[in-house]
matplotlib code that plots the C-alpha trace (Angstrom):
import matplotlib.pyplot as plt

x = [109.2, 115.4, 118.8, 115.8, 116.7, 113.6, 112.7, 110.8, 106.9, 106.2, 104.4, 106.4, 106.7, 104.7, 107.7, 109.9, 111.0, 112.6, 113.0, 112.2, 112.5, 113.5, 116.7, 117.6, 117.2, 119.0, 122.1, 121.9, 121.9, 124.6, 126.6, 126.1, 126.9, 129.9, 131.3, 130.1, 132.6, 135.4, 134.8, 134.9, 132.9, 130.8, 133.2, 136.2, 134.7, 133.8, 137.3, 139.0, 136.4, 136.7, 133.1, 130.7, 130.0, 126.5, 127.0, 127.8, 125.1, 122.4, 123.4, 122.9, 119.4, 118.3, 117.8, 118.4, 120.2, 123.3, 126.2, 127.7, 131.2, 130.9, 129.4, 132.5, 134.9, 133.1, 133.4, 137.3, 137.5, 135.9, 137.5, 134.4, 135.1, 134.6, 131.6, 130.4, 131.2, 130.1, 125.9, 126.3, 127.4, 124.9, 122.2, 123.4, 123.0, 120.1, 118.7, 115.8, 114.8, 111.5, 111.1, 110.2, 113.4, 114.2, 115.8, 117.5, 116.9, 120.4, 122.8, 122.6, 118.6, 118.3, 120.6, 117.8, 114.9, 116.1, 114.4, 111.0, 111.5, 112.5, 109.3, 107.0, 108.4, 107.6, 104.0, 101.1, 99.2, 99.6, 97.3, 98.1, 96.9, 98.5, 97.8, 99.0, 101.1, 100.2, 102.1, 105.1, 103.7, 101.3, 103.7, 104.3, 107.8, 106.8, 105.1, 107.6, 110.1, 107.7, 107.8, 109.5, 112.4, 113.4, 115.7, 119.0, 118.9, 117.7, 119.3, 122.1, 121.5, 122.6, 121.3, 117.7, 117.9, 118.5, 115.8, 113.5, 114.7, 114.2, 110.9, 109.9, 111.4, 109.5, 106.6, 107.1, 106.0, 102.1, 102.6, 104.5, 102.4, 103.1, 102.0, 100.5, 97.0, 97.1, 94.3, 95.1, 93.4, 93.7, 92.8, 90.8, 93.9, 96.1, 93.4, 93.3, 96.7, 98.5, 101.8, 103.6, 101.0, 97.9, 99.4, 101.1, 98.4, 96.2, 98.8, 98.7, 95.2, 94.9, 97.5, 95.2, 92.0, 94.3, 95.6, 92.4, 91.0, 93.4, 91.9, 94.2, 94.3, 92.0, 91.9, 89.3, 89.3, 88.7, 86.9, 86.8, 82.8, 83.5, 85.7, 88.6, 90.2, 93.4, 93.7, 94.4, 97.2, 99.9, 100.1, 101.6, 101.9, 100.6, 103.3, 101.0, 103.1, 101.5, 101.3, 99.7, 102.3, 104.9, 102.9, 105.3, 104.5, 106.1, 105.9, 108.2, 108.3, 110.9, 114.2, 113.6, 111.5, 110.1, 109.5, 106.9, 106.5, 105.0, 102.0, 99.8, 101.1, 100.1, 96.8, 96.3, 97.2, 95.2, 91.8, 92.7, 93.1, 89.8, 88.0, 89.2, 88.2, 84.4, 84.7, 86.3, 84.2, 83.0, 85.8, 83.1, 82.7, 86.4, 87.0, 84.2, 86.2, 89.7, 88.0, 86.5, 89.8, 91.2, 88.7, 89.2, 93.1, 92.9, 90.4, 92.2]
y = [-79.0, -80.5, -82.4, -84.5, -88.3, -90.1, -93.0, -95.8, -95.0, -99.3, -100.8, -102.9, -106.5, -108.6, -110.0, -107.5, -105.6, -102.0, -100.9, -97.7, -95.1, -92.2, -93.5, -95.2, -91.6, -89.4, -91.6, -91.8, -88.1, -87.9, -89.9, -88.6, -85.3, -86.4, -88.0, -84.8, -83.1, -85.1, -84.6, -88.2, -90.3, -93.2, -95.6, -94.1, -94.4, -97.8, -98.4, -96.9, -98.2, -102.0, -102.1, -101.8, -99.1, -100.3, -101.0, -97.1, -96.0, -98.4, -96.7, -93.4, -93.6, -95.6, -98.8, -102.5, -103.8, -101.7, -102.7, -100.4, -101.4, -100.6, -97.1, -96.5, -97.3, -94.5, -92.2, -92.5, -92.4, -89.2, -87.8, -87.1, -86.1, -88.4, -86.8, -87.1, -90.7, -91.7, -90.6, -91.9, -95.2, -95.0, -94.7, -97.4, -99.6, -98.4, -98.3, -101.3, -99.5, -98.3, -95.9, -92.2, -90.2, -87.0, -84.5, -81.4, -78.1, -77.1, -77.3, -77.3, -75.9, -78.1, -81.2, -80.7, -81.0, -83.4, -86.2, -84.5, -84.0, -87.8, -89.0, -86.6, -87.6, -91.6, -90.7, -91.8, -89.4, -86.5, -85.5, -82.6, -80.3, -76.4, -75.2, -71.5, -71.1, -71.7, -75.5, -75.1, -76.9, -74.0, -70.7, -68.2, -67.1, -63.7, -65.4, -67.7, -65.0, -63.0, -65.2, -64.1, -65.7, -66.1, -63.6, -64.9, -68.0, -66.0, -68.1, -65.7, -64.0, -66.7, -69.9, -68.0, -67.8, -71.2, -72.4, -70.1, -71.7, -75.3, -74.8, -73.0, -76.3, -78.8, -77.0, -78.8, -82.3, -80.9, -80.5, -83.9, -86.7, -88.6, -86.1, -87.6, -86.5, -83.9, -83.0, -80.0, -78.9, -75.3, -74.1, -70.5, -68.7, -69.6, -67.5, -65.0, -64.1, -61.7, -62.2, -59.9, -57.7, -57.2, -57.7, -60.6, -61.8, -61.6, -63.1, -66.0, -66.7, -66.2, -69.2, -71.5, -70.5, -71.1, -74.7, -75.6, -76.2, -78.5, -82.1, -84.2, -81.1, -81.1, -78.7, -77.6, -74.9, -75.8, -72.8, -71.0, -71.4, -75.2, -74.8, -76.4, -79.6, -81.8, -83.4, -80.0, -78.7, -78.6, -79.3, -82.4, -84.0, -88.2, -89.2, -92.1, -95.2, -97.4, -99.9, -97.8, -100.2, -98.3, -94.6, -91.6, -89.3, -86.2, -83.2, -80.3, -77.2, -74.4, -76.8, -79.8, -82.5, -85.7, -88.4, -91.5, -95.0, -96.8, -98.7, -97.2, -93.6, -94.1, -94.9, -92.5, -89.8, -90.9, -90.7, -87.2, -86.3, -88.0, -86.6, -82.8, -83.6, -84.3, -81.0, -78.8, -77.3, -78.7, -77.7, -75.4, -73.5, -73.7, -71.3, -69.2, -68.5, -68.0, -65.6, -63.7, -63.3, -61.9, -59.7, -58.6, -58.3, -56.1, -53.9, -53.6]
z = [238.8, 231.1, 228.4, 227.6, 226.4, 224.7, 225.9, 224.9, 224.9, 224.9, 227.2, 229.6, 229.1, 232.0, 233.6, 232.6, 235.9, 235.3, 239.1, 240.4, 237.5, 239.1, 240.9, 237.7, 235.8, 238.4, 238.3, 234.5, 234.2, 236.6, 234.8, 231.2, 232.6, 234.2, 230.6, 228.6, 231.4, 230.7, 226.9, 226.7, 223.9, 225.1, 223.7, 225.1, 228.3, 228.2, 226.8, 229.7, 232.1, 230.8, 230.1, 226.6, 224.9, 225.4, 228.9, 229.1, 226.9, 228.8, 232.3, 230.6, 229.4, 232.8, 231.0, 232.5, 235.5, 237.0, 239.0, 241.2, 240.8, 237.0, 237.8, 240.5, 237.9, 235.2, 238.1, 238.3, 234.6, 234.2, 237.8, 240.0, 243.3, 245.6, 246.7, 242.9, 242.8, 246.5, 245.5, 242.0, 243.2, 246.3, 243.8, 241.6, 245.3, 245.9, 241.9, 243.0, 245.9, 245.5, 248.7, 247.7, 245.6, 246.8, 244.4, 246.0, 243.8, 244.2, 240.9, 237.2, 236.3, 233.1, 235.1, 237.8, 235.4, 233.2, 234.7, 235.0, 231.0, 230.3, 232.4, 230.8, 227.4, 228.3, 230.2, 228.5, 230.3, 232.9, 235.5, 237.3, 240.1, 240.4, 243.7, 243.3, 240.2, 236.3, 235.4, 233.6, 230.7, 230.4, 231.3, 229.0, 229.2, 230.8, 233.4, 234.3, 234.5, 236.7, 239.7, 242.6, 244.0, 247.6, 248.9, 249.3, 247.0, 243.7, 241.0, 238.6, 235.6, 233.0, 234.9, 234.9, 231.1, 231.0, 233.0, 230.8, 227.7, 229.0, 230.3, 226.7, 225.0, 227.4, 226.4, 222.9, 224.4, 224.1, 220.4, 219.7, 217.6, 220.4, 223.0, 226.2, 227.2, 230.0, 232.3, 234.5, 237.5, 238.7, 241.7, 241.4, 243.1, 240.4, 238.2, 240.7, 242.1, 239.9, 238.3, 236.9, 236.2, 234.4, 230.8, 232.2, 233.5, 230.3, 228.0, 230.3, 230.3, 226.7, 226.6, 228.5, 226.9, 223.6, 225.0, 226.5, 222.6, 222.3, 221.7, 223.6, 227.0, 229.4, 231.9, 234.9, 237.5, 241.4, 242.2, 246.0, 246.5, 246.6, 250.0, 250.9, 250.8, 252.5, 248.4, 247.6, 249.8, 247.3, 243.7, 242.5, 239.3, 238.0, 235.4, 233.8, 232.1, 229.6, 232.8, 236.0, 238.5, 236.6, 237.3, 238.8, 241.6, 241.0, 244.0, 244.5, 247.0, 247.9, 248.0, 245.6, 244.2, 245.5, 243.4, 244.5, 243.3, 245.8, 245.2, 247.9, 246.9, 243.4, 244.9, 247.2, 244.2, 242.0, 244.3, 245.2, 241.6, 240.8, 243.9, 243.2, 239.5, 240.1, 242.5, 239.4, 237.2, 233.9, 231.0, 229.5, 232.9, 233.5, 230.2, 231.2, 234.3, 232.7, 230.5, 233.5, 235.2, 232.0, 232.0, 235.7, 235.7, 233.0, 235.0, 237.7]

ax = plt.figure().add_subplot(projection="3d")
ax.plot(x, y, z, "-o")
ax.set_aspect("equal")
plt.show()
């Protein structure tokens, strides 16, 4: 599910056409990482490059058109592999496509997030449905450190820190004047299931009983006595844009993150979302039950 450029919150002009936003973001995080390796200022590079420094600073915050020729020749200037250059200029080919972007998990923590944090920080709104963990927007940091990796692929020491601290800082976005409105939906088992332990467990609901009184969060529980449903199989995320043709689907599991854009997957998202929300329970009953789980870890 950083670092975090700020982009513009505006609505999008009506003939204005962006192209797919998450192809355009990974390649410009790709390639502001690439020039922050080669120590290189944004001018430099577009002297050496025979482009703008506006041209370089546009590809780098996802803005406007991109030619891949221009992105190949930033590449040699800042000596990516050829590997490096070869999926940076695939994705400037590719920047209009608007198929679903996948995102292996694999590399930098805060390189890999970075996009979910420059989406979040455009959304107007979030919907969001947690299948089994707590969202990151809502972890405590004891929380987040308590769950588990996978054996074998446990990231080190340092690069856990860092994803600790990044998630903490994303957090901030809730608190921002110009905070999107976020309506969670947990489902009981994310109550239930304990991480960390009991203390853990009761800092964390204190969080969301403390975030829930928050005027611009909303946030509901799916409880077990209502059954089971196929809109609930896995949690995913509606990053909402001023314009809903320009909404994000955002979905990860075990070895990346997918990210969504076509028109019938933005639909077919947003009537799960609303069908699971009339099945949640009311906000009032939802802290009621966050209160009772507190309550029951700390029994047990």
């Amino acid at each position: 599910m950083t670092d975090e450029p700020h982009g513009s919150r505006r609505a999008a002009e009506p003939n204005q056409d962006p192209g797919p936003t998450t192809r355009r973001r990974q390649l410009a995080f790709g390639l502001l990482e690439l020039r922050r390796s080669s120590g290189l200022t944004a001018e430099e590079a577009g002297d050496r490059a025979g482009v703008s420094k506006a041209t370089v600073s546009r590809y780098e915050t996802g803005k406007g058109n991109v030619r891949w020729n221009q992105v190949d020749q930033l590449c040699r200037v800042y000596e990516a592999s050829d590997e490096e250059r070869e999926a940076l200029v695939e994705l400037a080919k590719t920047s209009r496509a608007t198929a679903g972007w996948w995102v292996p998990g694999a590399g930098s923590v805060p390189s890999a997030l970075g996009m979910l944090i420059a989406l979040e920080n455009e959304a107007k709104c979030i919907r969001q449905f947690a299948s089994s963990v707590v969202p990151g927007l809502l972890q405590t940091s004891s929380y987040a450190r308590s769950i588990k990796g996978t054996p074998g692929y446990e990231l080190p020491p340092e690069q856990v820190q860092s994803f600790l601290d990044t998630r903490m800082r994303r957090q901030q976005l809730l608190d921002q004047p110009s905070r999107p409105l976020y309506h969670v939906l947990l489902d009981e088992s994310v109550l239930r299931r304990c991480v960390g332990g009991a203390e853990v467990m009761a800092e964390q609901l204190d969080h969301l009983l403390e975030r829930v009184s928050h005027p611009d969060i909303t946030m509901q529980v799916l409880p077990f006595g209502q059954g089971a449903y196929s809109a609930a199989l896995a949690g995913f995320m509606i990053l909402g844009a001023s314009d809903p043709n320009f909404d994000v689907i955002y979905a990860e599991n075990t070895s990346g993150s997918l990210y969504l854009e076509q028109d019938e997957e933005r639909r077919q998202y947003s009537a799960a979302f609303a069908y699971l929300q009339a099945e949640a329970l009311s906000t009032e009953s939802s802290a009621e039950m966050i209160a009772e789980a507190r309550k029951k870890h700390l029994r047990a």
